[in-house]
C-alpha positions as CSV (number, residue, x, y, z in Angstrom):
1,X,-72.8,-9.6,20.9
2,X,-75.7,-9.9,22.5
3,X,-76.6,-11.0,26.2
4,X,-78.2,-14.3,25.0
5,X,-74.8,-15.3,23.4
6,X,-72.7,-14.1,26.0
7,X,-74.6,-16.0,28.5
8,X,-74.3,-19.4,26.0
9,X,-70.1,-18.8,25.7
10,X,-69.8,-18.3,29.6
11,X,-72.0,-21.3,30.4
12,X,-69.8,-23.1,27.4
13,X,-66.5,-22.2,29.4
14,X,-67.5,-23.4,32.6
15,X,-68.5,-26.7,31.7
16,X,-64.9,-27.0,29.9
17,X,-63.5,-26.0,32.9
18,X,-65.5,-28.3,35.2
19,X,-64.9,-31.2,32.6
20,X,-61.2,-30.4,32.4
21,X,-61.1,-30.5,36.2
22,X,-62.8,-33.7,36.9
23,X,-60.7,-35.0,34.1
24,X,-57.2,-33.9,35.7
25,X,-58.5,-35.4,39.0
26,X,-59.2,-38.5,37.7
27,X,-56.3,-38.8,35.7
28,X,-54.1,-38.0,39.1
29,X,-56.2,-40.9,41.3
30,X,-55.7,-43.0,38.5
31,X,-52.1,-42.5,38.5
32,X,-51.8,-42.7,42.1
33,X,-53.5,-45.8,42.3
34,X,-50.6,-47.2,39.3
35,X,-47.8,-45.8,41.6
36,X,-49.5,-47.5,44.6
37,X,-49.8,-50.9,43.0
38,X,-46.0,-50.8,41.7
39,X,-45.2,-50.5,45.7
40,X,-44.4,-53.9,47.3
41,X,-46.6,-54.6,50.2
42,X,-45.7,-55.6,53.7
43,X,-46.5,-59.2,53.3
44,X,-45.6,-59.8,49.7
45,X,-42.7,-62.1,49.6
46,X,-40.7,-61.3,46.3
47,X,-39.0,-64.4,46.8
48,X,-41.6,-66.8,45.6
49,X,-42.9,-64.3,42.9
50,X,-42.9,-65.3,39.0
51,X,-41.0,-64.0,36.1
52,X,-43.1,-61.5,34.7
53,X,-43.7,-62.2,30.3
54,X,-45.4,-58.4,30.5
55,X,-43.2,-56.3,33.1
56,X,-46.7,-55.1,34.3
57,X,-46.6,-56.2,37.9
58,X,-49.6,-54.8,40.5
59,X,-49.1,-55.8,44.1
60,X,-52.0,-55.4,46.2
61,X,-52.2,-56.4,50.3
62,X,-53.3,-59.9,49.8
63,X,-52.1,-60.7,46.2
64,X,-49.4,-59.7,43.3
65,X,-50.7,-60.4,39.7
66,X,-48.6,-59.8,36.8
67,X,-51.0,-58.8,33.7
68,X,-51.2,-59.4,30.3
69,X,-52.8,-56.8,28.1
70,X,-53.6,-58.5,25.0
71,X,-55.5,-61.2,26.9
72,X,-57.3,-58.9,29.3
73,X,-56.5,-60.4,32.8
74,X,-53.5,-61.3,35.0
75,X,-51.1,-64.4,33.5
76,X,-50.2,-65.6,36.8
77,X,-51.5,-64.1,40.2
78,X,-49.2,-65.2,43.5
79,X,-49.7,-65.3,47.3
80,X,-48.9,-66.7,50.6
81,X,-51.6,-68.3,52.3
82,X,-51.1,-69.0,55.9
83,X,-53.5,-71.2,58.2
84,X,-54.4,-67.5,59.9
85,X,-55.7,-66.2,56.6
86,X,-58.7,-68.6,56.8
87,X,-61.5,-67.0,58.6
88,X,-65.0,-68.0,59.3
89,X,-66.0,-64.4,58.6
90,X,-68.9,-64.0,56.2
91,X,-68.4,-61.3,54.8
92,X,-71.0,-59.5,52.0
93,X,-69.7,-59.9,48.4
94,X,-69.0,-56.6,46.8
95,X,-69.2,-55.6,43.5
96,X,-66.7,-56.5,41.0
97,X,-64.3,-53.3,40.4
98,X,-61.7,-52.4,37.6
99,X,-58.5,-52.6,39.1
100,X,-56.9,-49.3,38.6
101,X,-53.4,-50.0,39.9
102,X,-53.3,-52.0,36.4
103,X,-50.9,-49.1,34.3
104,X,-53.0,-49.9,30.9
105,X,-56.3,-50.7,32.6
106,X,-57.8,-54.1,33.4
107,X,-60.8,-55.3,31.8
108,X,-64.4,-53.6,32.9
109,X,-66.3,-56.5,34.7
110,X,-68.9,-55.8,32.3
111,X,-67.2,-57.7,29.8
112,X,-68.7,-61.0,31.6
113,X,-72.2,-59.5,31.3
114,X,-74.5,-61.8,29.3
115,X,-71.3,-64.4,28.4
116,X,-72.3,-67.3,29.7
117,X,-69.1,-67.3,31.7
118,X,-68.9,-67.0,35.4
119,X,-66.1,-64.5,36.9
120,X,-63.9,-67.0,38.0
121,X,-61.3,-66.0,41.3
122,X,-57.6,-66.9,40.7
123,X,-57.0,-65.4,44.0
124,X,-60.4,-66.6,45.9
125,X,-62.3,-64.8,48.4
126,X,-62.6,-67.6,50.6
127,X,-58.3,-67.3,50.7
128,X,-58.9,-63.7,52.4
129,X,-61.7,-63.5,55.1
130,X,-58.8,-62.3,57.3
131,X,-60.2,-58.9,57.3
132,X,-62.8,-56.9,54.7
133,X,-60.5,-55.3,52.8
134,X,-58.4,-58.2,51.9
135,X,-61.8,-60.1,51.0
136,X,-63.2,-57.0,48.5
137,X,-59.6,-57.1,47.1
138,X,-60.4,-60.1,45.0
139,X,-63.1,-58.5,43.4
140,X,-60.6,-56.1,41.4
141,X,-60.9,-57.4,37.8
142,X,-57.4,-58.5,37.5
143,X,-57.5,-60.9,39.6
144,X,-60.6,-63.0,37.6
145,X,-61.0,-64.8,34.4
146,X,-64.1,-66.0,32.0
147,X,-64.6,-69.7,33.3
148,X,-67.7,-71.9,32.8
149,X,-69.8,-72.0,35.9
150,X,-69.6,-76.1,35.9
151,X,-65.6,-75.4,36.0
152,X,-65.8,-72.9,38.2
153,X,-68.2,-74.3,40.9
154,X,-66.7,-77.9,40.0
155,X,-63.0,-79.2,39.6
156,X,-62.2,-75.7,40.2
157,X,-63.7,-75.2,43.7
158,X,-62.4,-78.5,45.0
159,X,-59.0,-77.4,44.1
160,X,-59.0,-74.4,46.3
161,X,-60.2,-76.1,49.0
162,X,-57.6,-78.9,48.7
163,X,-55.3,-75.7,48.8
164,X,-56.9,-74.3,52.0
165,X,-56.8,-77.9,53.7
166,X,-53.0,-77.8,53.0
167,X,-52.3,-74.1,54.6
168,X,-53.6,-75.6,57.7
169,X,-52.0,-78.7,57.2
170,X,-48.2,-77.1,56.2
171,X,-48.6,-74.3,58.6
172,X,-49.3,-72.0,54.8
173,X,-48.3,-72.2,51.5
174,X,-47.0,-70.4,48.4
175,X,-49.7,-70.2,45.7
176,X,-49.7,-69.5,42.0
177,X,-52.4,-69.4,39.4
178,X,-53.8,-68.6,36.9
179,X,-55.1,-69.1,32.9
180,X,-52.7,-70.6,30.0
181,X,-52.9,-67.6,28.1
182,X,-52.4,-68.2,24.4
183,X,-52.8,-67.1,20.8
184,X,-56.2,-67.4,19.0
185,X,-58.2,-68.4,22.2
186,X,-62.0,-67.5,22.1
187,X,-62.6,-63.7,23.8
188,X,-66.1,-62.4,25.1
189,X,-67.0,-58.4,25.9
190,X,-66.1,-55.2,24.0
191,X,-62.0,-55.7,25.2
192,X,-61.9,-58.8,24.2
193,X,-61.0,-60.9,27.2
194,X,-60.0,-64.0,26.3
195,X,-61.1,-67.7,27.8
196,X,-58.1,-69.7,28.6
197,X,-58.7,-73.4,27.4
198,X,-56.8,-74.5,30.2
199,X,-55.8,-73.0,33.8
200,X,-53.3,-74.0,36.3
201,X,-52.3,-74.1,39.7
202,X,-48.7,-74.5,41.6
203,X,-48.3,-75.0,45.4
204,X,-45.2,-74.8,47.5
205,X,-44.6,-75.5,51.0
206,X,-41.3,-74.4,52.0
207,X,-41.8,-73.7,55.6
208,X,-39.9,-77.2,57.1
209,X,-36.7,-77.4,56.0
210,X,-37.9,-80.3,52.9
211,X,-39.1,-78.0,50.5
212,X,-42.1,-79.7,47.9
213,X,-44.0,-78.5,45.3
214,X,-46.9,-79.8,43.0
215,X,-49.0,-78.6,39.5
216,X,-52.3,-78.8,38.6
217,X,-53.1,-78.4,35.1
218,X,-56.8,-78.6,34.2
219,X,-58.9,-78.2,30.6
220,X,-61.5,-76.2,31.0
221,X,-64.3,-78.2,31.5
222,X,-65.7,-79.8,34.8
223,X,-64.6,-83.1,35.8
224,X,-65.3,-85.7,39.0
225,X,-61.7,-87.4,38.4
226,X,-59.3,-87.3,41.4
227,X,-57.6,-83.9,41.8
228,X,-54.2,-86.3,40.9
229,X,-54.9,-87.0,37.5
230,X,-54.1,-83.7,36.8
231,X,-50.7,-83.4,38.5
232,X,-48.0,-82.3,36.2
233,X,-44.8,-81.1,36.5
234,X,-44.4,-77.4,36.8
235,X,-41.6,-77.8,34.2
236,X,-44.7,-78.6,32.1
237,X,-46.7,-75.2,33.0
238,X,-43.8,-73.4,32.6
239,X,-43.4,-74.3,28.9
240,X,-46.8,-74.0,28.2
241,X,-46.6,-70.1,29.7
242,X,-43.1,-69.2,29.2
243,X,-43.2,-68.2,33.0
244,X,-40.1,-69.1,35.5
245,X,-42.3,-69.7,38.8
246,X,-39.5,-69.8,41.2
247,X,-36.6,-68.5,39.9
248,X,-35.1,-67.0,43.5
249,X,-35.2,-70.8,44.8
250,X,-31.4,-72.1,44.6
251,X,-30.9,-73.6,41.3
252,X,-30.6,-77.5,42.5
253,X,-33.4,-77.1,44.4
254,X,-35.6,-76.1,41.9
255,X,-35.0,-77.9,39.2
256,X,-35.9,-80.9,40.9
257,X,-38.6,-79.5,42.5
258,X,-40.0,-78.2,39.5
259,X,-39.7,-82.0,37.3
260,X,-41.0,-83.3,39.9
261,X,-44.2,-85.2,39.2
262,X,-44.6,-86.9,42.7
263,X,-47.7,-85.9,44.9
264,X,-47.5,-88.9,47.4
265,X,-46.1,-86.2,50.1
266,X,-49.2,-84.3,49.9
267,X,-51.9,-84.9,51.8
268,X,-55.3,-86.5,49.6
């Protein structure tokens, strides 16, 4: 053999070996960060959580999501959001990251590249200026979805700040949200995320003894109607998702919270 070929097998063996490294590192970060987001944080209250249609629950420190493969982003994402958590801070966007704590990997923000679709918060960043690291949290792709910019700068924006205004107002709040994720729905990227026609959002103050609750359902498309022509029932959005959205609340209690239609006991 001679020293020309030698020198091609050795340098041939060392780059396996440095690939096979790199790959066995990689492989144990990403299977740390899956055994990381399986953990229940400090401030996450499984009490309020969903029903999960997936079993593939992440909880990160400012938000748990519960993802849905086939659709490519999170059916329902859920947290608390206390008057504290809203900050002036102005904090410097990030980039958009894949959320590796998702067990059979979220979506690659790339996806939303040239789609015509904006990457639409269900957790926003204006909900976690608390600190920086809560606020680059909601850049992890499973907690966005493909939304028209209109939508998503519209109807869309003065629902979350309706939410915010209530945090103050009801000393925090319980928040769940997300897309109505269905069969046959239009996708965009090389995964195939799909654009819900429709997203939702529930609300619950439970912090004074009278418990309420309220639904938003809105199509996807922006709208300058009153933020109560789309109250519904969360009966509603739990037929349309097959999600239970508060199934630790005590049975009475929730089922008339949840058929509930009323909003004239929340501030407009």
């Amino acid at each position: 053999m001679s020293k020309k070929t030698k020198y091609s097998l050795l340098s041939a063996f060392v780059l396996i070996v440095i690939y096979s490294f790199n790959l066995y590192i990689e492989q144990k970060e990403t299977t740390q960060k899956v055994e990381e987001g399986a953990v229940v944080k400090e401030d996450t209250n499984l009490s309020f959580l969903p029903t999960s249609t997936t079993q593939l629950v992440v909880h990160h420190e400012g938000y748990s999501l519960s993802y849905s493969e086939p659709h490519e982003q999170a059916e329902w994402v859920a947290y608390e959001l206390k008057a504290s958590d809203l900050s002036s801070n102005n904090f410097e966007r990030p980039y958009f990251e894949i959320d590796h704590a998702v067990k059979t990997q979220a979506a690659s923000w790339r996806n939303y590249k040239n789609s015509g679709y904006d990457r639409g918060h269900l957790c926003p960043a204006g909900d976690r200026r608390k600190s920086k690291a809560l606020f680059d949290e909601t850049f992890l792709t499973s907690n966005i979805s493909p939304q028209e910019h209109e939508f998503n700068a519209g109807i869309w924006n003065r629902l979350e700040q309706k939410v915010r205004y209530w945090a103050k107002k009801y000393d925090g709040v319980y928040v769940v949200t997300g897309g109505v994720l269905e069969s046959n729905l239009k996708t965009i990227g090389n995964e195939n995320v799909a654009v819900p026609n429709q997203f939702y959002k529930i609300v619950l103050d439970y912090n004074n003894g009278d418990p309420k609750l309220i639904g938003f359902l809105l199509p996807h498309v922006d709208s300058n109607r009153s933020l109560t022509n789309y109250v519904v029932s969360v009966d509603e959005i739990e037929t349309l998702t097959g999600i239970d959205f508060f199934p630790q609340l005590d049975d009475a209690v929730e089922e008339r919270l949840e058929a509930s239609t009323n909003y004239r006991n929340w501030k407009f």
